[in-house]
C-alpha positions in Angstrom: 61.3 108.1 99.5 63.5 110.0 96.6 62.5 107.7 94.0 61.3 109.2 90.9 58.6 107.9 88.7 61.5 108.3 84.6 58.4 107.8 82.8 58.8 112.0 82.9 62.1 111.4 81.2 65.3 112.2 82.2 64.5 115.9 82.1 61.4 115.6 84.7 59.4 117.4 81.8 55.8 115.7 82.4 55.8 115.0 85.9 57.8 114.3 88.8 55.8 111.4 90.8 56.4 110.7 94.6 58.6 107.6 95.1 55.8 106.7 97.9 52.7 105.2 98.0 53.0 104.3 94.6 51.4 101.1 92.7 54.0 98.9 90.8 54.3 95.2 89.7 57.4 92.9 89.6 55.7 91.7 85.6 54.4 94.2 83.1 50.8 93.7 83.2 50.5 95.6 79.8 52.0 94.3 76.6 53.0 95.7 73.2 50.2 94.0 71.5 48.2 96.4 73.9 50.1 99.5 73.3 48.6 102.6 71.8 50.8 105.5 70.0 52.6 107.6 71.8 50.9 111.8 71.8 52.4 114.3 69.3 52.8 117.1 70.9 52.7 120.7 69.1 56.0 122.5 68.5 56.5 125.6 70.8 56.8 126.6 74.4 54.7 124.5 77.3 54.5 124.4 81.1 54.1 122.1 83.7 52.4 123.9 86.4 50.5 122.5 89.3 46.6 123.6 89.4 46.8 126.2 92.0 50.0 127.9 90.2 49.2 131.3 89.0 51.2 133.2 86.5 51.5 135.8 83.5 52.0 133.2 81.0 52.5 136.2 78.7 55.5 137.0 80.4 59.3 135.4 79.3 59.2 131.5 80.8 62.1 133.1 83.2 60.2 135.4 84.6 57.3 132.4 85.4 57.6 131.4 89.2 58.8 127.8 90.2 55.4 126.3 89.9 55.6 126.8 86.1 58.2 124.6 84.9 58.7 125.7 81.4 59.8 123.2 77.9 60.5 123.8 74.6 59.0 120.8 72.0 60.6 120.7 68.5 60.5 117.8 66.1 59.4 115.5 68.9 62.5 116.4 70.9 61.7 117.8 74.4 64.0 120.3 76.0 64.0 121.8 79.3 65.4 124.9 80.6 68.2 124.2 83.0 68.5 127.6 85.7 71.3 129.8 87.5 69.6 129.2 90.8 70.6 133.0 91.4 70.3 134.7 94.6 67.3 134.6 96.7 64.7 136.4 96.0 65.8 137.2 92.5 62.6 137.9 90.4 64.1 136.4 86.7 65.6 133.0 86.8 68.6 133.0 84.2 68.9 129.9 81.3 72.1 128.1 81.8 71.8 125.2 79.6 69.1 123.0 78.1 68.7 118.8 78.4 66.8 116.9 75.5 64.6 114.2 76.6 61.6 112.1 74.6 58.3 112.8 77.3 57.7 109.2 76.9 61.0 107.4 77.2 60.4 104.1 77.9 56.6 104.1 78.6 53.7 102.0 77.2 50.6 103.5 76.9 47.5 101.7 77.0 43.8 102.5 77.0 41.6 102.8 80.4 38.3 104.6 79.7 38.6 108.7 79.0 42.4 108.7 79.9 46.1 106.2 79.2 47.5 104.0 81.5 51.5 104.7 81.0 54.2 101.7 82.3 57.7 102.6 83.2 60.0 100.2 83.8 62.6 101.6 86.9 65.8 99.1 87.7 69.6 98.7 88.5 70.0 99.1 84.7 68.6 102.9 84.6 70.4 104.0 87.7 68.1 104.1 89.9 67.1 102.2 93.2 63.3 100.4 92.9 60.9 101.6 95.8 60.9 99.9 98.5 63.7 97.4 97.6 66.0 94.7 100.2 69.2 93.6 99.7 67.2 90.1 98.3 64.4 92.5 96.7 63.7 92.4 92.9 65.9 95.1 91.3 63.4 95.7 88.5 59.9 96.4 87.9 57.4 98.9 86.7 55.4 101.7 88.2 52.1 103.3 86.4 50.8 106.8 86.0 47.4 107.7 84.7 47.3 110.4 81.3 44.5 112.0 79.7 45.0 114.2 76.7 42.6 117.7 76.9 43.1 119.4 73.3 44.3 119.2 69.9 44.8 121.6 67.2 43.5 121.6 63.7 46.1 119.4 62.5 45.7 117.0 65.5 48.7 117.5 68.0 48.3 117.8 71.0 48.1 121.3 73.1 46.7 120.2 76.6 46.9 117.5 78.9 46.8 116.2 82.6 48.7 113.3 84.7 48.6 112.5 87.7 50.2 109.2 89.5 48.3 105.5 90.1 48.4 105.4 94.0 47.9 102.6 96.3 45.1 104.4 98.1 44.1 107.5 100.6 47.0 108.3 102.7 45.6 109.1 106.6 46.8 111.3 109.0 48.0 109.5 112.0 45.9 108.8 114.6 46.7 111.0 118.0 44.4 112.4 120.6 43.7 116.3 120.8 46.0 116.9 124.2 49.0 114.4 122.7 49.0 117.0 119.3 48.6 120.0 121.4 51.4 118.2 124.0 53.5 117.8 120.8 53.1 120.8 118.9 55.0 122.8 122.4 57.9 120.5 122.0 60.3 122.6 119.4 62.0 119.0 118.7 58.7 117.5 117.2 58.3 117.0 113.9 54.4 115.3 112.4 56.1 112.3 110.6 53.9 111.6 107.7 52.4 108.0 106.7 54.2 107.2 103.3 51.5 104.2 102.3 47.7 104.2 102.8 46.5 101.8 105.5 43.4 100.9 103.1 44.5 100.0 99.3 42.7 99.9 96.9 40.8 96.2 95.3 44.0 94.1 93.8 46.5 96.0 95.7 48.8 94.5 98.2 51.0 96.9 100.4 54.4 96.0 100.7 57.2 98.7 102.3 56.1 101.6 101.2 54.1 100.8 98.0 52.2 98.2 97.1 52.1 95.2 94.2 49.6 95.4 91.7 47.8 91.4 91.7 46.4 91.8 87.8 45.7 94.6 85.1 42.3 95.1 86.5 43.8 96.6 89.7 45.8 99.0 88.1 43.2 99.9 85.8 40.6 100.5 88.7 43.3 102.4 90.8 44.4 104.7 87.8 40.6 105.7 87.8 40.3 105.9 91.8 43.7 107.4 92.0 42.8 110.8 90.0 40.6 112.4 93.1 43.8 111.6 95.8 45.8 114.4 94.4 44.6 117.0 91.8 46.4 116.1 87.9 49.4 118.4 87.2 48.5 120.2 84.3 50.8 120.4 81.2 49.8 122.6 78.1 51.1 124.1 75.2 51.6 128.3 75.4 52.8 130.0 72.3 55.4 129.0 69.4 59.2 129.5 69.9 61.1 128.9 73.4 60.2 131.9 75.2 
């Protein structure tokens, strides 16, 4: 399940996508000839903060909690903060390092309605193991996330925007009776194992491990659209100029 979606580039700046549940396609179903360009992004300090994350964003980024993950965009470079993970419950993180990273390493972008479709190609050849792959699986293949830019300044680069991931479908609890959870939550042993794929995928979507194949452009179109009301869009906007 640790597979992570590298359209987020290497330093996880945009978003760091489930490695379950997840629609990919053994072909690209989107082509250059479809491709649109790639955001500009203002210059300054952003965040990457979950919708229910509150924080002084006036406040140094290492005194923002976890659920703000702070960058710093220059030039079209990308650079995250790289932390001391200190000692628990220390209130100011401390800035170690920094790793550079373009945002959209490797993606095409294409159009679907108010929002982008982005394809990433994952494979043996970036290091890192395809989702749900056998020892006679396809090594490559490409995995989709949904964008939709929010604001622009005066001199039109962007300032605000949301992702979120193209899923197969809604994910169900499992099914037990009231007396087997009550039975289970007494046993200190037990542990609710999640479902890692929906049991009901959306149109064009065929499950397969713990994922499922995309059959045609349409059905990753229609489950980027579907897929924004599973799980609320992590949020990603711009702050103030300079890194901190």
């Amino acid at each position: 399940m640790g597979h992570s979606l590298r359209l987020a580039a290497a330093a996880g700046f945009l978003l760091g996508l489930s490695g379950c549940n997840m629609v990919v396609s053994e072909e690209p179903w989107f082509t250059e000839a479809e491709a649109q360009p790639k955001p500009k992004l203002r210059d300054g300090l952003w965040v990457n903060a979950a919708p229910d994350c509150r924080f002084d964003e006036a406040r140094p980024a290492e005194r923002w909690p976890d659920c703000a993950e702070p960058a710093f965009v220059r030039g079209g470079e990308t650079w995250t903060m790289r932390w001391d993970p200190g000692e628990p419950g220390q209130s100011r993180r401390i800035i170690v390092g920094w790793e550079s990273g373009d945002p959209f390493s490797g993606g095409l972008l294409v159009t679907n309605g108010d929002h982008l479709i982005v394809q990433d190609k994952f494979g043996d050849e970036l290091g890192e193991a395809p989702p749900g792959e056998t020892e006679e699986g396809n090594s490559q293949g490409y995995m989709y996330a949904a964008l939709r830019l929010r604001r622009q300044d005066e001199q039109g680069m962007v300032t605000a925007m949301e992702m979120w991931a193209v899923q197969c479908g809604p994910i169900s609890e499992p099914e037990r009776s009231a007396a087997e959870r009550r039975r289970l939550r007494d046993d200190p042993d037990y542990a609710e194992e999640a479902n890692y794929v929906t049991d009901d995928p959306f149109s064009g979507l065929t499950i397969v491990d713990n994922n499922c194949i995309a059959e045609s452009a349409e059905a990753v179109r229609n489950a980027a659209v579907l897929s924004e009301a599973l799980r609320p869009p992590t949020q990603l906007r711009w702050i103030r100029d300079g890194w901190r």
